[in-house]
N, C-alpha and C positions, 0 to 999 in steps of 0.2 A: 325251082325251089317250091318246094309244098305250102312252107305254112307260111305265114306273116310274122312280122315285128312292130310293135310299136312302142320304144325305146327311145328315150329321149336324154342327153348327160348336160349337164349346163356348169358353167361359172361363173357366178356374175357377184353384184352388189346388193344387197337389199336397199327398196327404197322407202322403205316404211317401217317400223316395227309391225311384231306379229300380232294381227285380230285374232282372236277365239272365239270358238264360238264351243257353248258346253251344252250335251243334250241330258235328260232324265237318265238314259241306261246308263250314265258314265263314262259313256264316247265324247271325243273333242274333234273339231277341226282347228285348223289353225291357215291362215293367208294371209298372205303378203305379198309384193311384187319386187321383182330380179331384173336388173339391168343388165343386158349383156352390151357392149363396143365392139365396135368394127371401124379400124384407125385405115386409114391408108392417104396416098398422093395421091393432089390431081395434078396429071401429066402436065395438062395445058399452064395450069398456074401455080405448079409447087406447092398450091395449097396443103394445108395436115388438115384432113376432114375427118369428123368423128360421129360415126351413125351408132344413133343409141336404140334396143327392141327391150322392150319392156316383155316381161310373161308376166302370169299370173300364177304366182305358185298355194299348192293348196295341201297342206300337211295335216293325218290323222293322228289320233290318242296320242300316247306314248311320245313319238316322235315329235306331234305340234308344243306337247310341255315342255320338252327339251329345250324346243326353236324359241317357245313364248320366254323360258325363264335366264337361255344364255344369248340371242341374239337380239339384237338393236342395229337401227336405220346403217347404213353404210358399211354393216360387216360382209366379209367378202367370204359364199360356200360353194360347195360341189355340191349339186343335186344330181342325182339320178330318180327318173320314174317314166311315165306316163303321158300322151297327148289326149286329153277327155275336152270334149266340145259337148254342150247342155245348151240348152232353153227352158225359158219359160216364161211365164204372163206376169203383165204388171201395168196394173191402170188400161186394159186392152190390149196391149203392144205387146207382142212377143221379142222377148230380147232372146241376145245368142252371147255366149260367153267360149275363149278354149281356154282350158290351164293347164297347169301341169303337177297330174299327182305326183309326190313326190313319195318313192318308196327307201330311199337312202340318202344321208345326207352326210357332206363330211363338212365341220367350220375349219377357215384353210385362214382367217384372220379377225380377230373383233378389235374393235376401241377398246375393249377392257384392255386385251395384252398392250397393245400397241402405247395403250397410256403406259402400263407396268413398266416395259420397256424404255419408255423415254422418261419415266420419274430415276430410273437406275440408272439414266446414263448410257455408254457404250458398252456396260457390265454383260446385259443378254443380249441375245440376237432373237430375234424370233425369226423360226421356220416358217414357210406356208402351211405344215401341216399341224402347224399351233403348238408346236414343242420349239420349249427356250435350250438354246446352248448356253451353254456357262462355259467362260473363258477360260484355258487353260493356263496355267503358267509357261511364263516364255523360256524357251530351252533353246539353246542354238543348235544341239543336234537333232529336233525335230522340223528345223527348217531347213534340213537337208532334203533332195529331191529324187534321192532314193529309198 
């Protein structure tokens, strides 16, 4: 292979609402940090273990107003972007940081719906990809299985 990639696709939770930060030109950033899990057995003792990795995600313009004005702590998205590791000084120490830019994002659930949905009852369903179905009326020829 010739060239490189460095692509990164994630699903997780937010664990924070989103920071901004606004400069003069009218650029934003926007950050916040994604939990992803990793459930599995342990052989020896049946145990359910759940290992939780934190990223650091870090969203521009456009896309951080989006994140800052529809998402809050525990909505669950698709991100897609980038691995960027930086440094820099602070009181002498060089600190190191890696996040993840974020160039796509899809929200796949928030509290807002999730409330909507349960103020309504069993009326919607919500999808992961944030679209409500509305119940049909019940028919018995469409609970046929052909």
């Amino acid at each position: 292979m010739a060239g490189t990639l460095n692509k990164v696709m994630l699903i997780g939770h937010l664990g924070d609402n989103v920071k901004m930060h606004y400069f003069e030109e009218g650029n934003s950033i926007g950050r916040f940090p994604l939990a992803t899990n990793e459930t599995f057995i342990n052989k020896k003792t049946g145990e359910r273990i759940t290992n939780t990795e934190w990223h650091n995600i870090v969203v521009r313009n456009k896309l951080a107003e989006i994140c800052e004005k529809y998402l809050t702590k525990g909505d669950k998205v698709y991100c897609e972007g980038r691995i960027k590791s930086r440094q820099w000084e602070q009181d002498g120490v060089t600190k190191y940081t890696t996040e993840i830019q974020v160039t796509d994002m899809t929200f796949l659930t928030t509290k807002k719906d999730l409330n909507q949905a349960k103020e309504g009852g069993n009326q919607n369903q919500i999808k992961e990809d944030n679209s409500v179905l509305k119940p049909s009326p019940k028919n018995e020829e469409e609970d046929l299985p052909f």
